[in-house]
N, C-alpha and C positions, 0 to 999 in steps of 0.2 A: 192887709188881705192875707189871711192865712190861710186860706180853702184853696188848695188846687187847680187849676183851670185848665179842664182839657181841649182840643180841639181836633181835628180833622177826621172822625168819623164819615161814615158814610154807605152809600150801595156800590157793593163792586161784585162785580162776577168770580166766578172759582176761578184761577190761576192768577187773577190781577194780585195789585198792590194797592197797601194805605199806609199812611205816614198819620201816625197821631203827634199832636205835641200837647207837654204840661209845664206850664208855668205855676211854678212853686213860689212860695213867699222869699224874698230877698237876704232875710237872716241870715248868715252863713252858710248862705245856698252851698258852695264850695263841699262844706263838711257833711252834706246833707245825703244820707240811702235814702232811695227812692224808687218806688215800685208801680208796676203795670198790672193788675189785674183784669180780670173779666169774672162776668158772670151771664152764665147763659138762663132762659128760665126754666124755672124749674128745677134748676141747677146751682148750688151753693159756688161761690163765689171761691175763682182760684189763680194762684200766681200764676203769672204770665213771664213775670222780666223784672230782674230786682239789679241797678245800678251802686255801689258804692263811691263811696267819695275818692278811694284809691282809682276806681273806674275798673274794677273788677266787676263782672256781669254775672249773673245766673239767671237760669232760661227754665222755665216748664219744659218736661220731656215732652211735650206736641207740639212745642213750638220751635224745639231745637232746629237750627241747620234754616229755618226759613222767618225768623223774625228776629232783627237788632236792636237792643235798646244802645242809646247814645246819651252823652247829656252835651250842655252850653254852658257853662259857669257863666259865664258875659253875659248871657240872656235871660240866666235865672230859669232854665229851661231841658225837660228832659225830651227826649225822643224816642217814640216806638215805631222801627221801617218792619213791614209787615209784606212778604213777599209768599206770592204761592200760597193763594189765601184758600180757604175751604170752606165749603159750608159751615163747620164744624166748628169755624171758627167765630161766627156769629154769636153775637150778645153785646152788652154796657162792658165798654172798656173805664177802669178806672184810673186816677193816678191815687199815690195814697206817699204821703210824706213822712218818714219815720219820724223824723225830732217832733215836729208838732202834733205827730197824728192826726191830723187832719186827713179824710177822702174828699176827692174831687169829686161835680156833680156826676159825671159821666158819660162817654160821648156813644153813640151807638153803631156799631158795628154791623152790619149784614152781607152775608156773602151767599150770591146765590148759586144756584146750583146750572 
């Protein structure tokens, strides 16, 4: 399985929280950058949260200060905690694996107002 699998999308109101998670292919998961996008519609598709393998992070400037990526090596699995959520924030969250290149199908996001 080399397609991404994300999970925990969903409805949450403005100021809640969502925790997505992606399960990546088992390959050297360890060595693996690993990224979060989203795309809202209408709206071309843009980083979110880019993890490396050293576990160095980089953030969208809209997302700074209120969204964490994380990873699991164990679990073969990255994390997006998503706090202080905004309408704005709404759209398909992706995962997107750099060695393989592979994107996840997508999980969907809404945050209401």
């Amino acid at each position: 399985q080399l397609q991404p699998v994300e999970s925990g999308g969903g409805l949450v109101q403005a100021g809640g929280s969502l925790r997505l998670s992606c399960v990546a292919s088992s390959s050297i998961f360890s060595r693996k950058t690993l990224g979060w996008y989203r795309q809202a519609p209408g709206k071309q598709r843009e980083l979110v949260a880019l993890i490396y393998d050293t576990g160095i992070t980089i953030y969208g400037d809209s997302v700074k200060g209120r969204f964490t990526v994380s990873r699991d090596n164990a679990k073969n699995t990255v994390y997006l905690q998503m706090n202080s959520l905004k309408p704005e924030d709404t759209g398909v969250y992706y995962c997107y694996d750099r060695e393989t290149t592979y994107w996840g199908q997508g999980t969907q996001v809404t945050v209401s107002s």
